[in-house]
Structures are given as structure tokens and as C-alpha cells.
C-alpha positions as CSV (number, residue, x, y, z in Angstrom):
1,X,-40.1,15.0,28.8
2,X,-38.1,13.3,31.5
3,X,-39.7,10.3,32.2
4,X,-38.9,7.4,31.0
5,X,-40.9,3.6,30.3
6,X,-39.6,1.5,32.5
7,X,-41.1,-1.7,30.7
8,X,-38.8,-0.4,27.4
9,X,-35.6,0.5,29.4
10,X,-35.9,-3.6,30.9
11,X,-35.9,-4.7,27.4
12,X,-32.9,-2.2,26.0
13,X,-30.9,-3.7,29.0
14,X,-32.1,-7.7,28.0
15,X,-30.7,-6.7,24.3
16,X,-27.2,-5.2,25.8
17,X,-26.9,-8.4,27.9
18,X,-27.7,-10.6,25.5
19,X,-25.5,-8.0,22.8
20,X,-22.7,-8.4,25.3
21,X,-22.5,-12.1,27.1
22,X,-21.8,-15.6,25.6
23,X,-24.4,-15.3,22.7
24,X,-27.2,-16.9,24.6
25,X,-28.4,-16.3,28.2
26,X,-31.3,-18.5,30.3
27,X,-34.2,-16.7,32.2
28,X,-32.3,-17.7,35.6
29,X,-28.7,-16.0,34.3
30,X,-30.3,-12.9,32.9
31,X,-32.8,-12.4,36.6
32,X,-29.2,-12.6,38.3
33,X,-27.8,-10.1,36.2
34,X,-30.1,-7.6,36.2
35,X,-32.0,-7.9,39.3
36,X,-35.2,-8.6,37.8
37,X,-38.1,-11.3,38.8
38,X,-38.3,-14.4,36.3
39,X,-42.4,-13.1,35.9
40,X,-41.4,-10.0,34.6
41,X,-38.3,-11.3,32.1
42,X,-40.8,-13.7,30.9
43,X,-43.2,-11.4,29.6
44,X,-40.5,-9.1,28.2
45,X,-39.0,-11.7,26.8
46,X,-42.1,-13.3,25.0
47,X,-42.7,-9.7,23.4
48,X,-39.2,-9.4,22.1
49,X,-39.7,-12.7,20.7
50,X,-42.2,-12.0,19.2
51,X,-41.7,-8.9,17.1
52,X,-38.1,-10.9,15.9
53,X,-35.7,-9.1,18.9
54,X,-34.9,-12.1,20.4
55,X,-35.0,-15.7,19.6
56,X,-34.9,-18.3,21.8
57,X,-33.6,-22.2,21.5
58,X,-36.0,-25.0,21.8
59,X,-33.5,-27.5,22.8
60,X,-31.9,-25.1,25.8
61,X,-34.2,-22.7,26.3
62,X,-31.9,-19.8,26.2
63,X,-32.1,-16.2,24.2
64,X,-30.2,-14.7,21.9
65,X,-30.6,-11.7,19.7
66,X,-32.8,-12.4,16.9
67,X,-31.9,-11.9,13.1
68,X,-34.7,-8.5,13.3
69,X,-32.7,-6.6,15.4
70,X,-29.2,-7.5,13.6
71,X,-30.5,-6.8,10.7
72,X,-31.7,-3.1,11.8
73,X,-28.3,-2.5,13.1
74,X,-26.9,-3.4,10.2
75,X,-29.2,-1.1,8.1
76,X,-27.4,1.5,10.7
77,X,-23.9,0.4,10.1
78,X,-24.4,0.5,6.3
79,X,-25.0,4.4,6.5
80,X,-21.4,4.2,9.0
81,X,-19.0,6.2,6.4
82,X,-16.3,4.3,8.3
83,X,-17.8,1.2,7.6
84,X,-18.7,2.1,3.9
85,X,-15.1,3.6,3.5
86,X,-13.3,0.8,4.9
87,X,-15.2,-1.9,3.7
88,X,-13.0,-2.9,0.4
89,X,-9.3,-2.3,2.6
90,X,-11.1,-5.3,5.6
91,X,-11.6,-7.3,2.9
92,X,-7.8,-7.1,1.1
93,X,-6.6,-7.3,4.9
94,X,-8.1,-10.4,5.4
95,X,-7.3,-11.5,2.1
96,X,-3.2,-11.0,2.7
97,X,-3.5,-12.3,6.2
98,X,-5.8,-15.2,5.4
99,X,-6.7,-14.1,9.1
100,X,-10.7,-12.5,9.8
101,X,-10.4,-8.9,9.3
102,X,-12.5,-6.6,11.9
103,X,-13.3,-2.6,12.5
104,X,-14.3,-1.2,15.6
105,X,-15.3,1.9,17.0
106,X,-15.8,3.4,20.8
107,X,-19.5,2.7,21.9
108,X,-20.8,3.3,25.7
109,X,-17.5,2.1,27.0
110,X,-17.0,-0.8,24.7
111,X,-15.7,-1.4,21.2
112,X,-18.5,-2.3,19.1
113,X,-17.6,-4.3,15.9
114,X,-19.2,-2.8,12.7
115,X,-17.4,-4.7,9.9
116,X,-15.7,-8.5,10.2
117,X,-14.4,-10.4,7.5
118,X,-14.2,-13.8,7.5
119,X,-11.4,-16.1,7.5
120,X,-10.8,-17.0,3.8
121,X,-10.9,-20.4,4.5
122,X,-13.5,-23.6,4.6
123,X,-13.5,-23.2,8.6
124,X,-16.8,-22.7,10.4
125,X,-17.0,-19.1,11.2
126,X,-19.9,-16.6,13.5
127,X,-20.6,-13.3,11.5
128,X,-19.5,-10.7,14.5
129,X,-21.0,-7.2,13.1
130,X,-22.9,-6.0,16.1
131,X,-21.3,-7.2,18.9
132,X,-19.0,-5.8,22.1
133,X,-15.8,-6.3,22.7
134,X,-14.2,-5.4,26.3
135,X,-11.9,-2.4,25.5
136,X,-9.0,-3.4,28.0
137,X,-8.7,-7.3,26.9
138,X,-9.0,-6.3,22.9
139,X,-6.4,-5.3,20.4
140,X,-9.3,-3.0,19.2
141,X,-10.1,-1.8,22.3
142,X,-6.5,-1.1,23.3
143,X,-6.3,1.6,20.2
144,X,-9.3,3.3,20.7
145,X,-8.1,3.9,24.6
146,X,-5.4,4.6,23.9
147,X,-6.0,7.2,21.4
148,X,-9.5,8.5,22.7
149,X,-10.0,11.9,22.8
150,X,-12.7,11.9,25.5
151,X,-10.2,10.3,27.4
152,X,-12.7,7.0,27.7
153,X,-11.9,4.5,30.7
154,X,-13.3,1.2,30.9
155,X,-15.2,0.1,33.8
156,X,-13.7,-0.9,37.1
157,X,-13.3,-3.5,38.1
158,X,-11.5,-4.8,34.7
159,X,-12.8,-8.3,34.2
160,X,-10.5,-11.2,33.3
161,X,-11.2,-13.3,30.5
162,X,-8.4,-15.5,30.2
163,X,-5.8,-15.8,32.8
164,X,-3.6,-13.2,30.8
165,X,-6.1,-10.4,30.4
166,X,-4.9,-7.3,32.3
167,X,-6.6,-6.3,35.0
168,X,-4.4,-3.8,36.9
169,X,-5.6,-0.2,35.7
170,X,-1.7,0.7,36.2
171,X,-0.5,-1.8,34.5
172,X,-3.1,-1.1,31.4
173,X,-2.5,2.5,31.5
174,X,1.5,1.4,30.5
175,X,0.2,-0.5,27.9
176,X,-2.1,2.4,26.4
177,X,1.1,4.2,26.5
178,X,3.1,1.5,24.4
179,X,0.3,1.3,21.8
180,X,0.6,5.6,21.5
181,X,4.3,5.1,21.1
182,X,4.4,2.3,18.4
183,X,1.4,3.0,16.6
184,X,-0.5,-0.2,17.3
185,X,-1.7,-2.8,19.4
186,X,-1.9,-6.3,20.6
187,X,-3.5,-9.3,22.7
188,X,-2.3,-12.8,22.8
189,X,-4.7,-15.1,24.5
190,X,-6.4,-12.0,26.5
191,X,-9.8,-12.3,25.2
192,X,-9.5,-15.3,24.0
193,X,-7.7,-18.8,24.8
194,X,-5.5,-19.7,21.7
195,X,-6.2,-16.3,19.8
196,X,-4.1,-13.7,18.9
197,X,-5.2,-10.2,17.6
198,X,-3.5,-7.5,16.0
199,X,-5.1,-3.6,15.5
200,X,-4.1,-0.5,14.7
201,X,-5.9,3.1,14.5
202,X,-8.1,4.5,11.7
203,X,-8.1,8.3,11.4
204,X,-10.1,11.3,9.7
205,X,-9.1,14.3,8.2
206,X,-8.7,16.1,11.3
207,X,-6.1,13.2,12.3
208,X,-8.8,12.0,15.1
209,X,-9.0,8.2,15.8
210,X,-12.2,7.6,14.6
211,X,-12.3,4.0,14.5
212,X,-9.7,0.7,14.9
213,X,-8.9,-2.4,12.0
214,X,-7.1,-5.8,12.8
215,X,-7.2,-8.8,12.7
216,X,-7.6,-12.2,14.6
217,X,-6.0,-15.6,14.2
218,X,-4.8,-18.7,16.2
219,X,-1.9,-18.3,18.2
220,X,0.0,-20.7,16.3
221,X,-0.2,-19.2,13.4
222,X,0.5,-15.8,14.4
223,X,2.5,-16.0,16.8
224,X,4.2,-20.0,16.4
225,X,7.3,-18.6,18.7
226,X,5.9,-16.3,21.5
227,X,6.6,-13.2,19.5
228,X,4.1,-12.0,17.0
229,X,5.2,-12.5,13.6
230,X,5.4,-8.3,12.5
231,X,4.5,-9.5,8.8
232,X,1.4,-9.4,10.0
233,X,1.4,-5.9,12.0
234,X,2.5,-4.7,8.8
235,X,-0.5,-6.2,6.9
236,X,-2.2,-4.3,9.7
237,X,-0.7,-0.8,9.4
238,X,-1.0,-0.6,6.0
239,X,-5.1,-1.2,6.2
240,X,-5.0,1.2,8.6
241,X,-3.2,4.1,6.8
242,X,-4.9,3.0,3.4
243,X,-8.2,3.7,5.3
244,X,-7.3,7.0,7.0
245,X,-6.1,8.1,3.5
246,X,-9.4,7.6,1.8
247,X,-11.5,9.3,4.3
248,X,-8.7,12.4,4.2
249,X,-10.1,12.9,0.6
């Protein structure tokens, strides 16, 4: 009962690569980052191809997680209550905000997105349900450290994104402690150049943090001055208390 395949283990950790990078990785990128020969990604990667895991692009040559697999992990987040619950408050959220709308929940040491919204605009936009976020440069993330019970860290080192994401474990810890004190969190430009996000935390009936809601927008519109603009935190709150309200019932 204790042995494991190592043939399916190499593929779970192609997926969580592929779940977590850029969106598409090359044979030579993913042999660097997990120690593997080019021989033996190839033939993994031809079988995940082939039963709809992974797909990869003619023109580049790179992978990326095929439309089989999200579409089994979103048969899995459909059965989420939190997702199910919260589902018609992201929608007004990003409806009020005209900013996308996205939950999150704690997952193997990163905050793994279950619902996004889309901007309600014309703009060209990538469906995010799925995919990781890095806890300590996330508005997300920063609430459901913050407010973990497990008392979750992220790993060390923290890796920058941006130049602003925080990388000092000290100097995130003091953060954690602002987002306890007021109730909800930020990130300007720490995942993201030119991005600003907003979150604050979802709770049960037991008044545990189950999950996190927010949103995301262009710096410029959320935050035109340097400060953010705390219309929007209030937008933000409000989701947040609407959806720990409903699954109180």
C-alpha cells in the first residue's frame, strides 16, 4: 500500500508546473525544473496529450493544461459549496466594481482560484478557475494567511514577482497582522505590474475562514492617486459578509 508509480507522480508534477508557471512551459524549461531527462518528459508528455491533459502549441512548441483536465476540475469545483454559495455575490461584486471578481481557497500552500468573474467589459479576458496564486504576493493569499487556522506558511524563500512583492518573512508577517486588524487585504503591483487587488475573508458557521473574495483591476483605476480608492474595499466587504451570511444558514 505504500508504494507509489513513479511514471504517474512525474505527470502530477508536469500538471502542477504547468497549473502553476506562465501558462505554457517548453520541454527544456520543464527538464530544468524538475530534474528530469528530455526522453522521459517526452513520453509523458505525449501520453498526457493524448488523453486531453495537456495540449501543446504547434507554432511554439510549448504545453499547457489541456481543456480535459480543466474541465474535470471544474466538475470538482461545481460540487465546492463555497463556490456554489458564492457564486451569485462574485457575480454582483464584479458587477458594482466593473472590476473581475475572484474566490480563493488555501490549497498545498497556495491559493487556488475556484470562481473568477470577468471584467464586465468588451476587453480580452483568460478564464482563471483552476489556477495558483502565490499566497504572500496575492490579496487572496494575504487573507487566507493571515487568517489560517493551520497556521499555513508559504515556502521559503518568498519569490518576487514584481519589484514590490514582499519577500522579507518579517516584514510579511506585519502585514498578516494588518490584514487581521482591518479585516482585509491588499496588493498593488505585487503580483502583477499595473494591477491592483483587493480581498477580504469568507467565513462558515463556525466563524472559520474558509475561503477569500476580491477583486482585480488596473492600477489606475483603483488606485489613480497611490491610495486605494476604499469604495471599492467596501464593494469588497460587503461580498464578503453577504457570502459568510448565506453559508451561516
Amino acid at each position: 500500500m505504500g508504494e507509489t508509480i513513479q511514471s504517474v507522480e512525474r505527470a502530477a508534477a508536469i500538471l502542477r508546473l504547468l497549473a502553476s508557471g506562465p501558462g505554457r512551459l517548453g520541454v527544456a524549461e520543464l527538464a530544468r525544473a524538475l530534474g528530469l531527462p528530455k526522453g522521459t518528459l517526452h513520453g509523458i508528455l505525449r501520453t498526457l496529450v493524448h488523453v486531453g491533459f495537456v495540449e501543446q502549441d504547434h507554432a511554439t512548441g510549448k504545453y499547457r493544461l489541456g481543456a480535459t483536465l480543466l474541465h474535470l476540475g471544474s466538475s470538482y469545483l461545481d460540487v465546492n459549496e463555497l463556490r456554489t454559495r458564492a457564486i451569485n455575490w462574485a457575480d454582483a461584486l464584479a458587477g458594482r466594481s466593473h472590476e473581475s471578481a475572484w474566490i480563493g481557497t488555501l490549497h498545498e500552500g497556495q491559493v487556488l482560484v475556484i470562481h473568477h468573474v470577468f471584467r464586465p467589459d468588451d476587453s480580452m479576458q483568460t478564464l482563471q478557475v483552476g489556477t495558483y496564486l502565490p499566497p504572500h504576493a496575492s490579496a487572496l493569499g494575504k487573507v487566507l494567511l493571515a487568517h489560517d487556522p493551520y497556521g499555513e506558511t508559504p515556502a521559503l524563500p518568498l519569490q518576487p514577482h514584481t519589484k514590490r512583492t514582499i519577500v522579507d518573512p518579517a516584514a510579511l508577517e506585519a502585514e498578516l497582522d494588518l490584514v487581521r486588524t482591518r479585516g482585509w487585504a491588499a496588493e498593488t503591483e505585487e503580483l502583477t505590474e499595473g494591477e491592483v487587488a483587493i480581498a477580504a475573508p469568507i467565513k462558515d458557521s463556525r466563524g472559520i475562514v474558509v475561503g477569500a473574495i476580491g477583486i482585480r483591476g488596473a492600477v489606475e483605476r483603483l488606485a489613480p492617486d497611490g491610495p486605494l480608492i476604499m469604495e471599492y474595499v467596501s464593494y469588497v466587504r460587503d461580498a464578503a459578509r453577504a457570502i459568510t451570511r448565506d453559508l451561516a444558514r
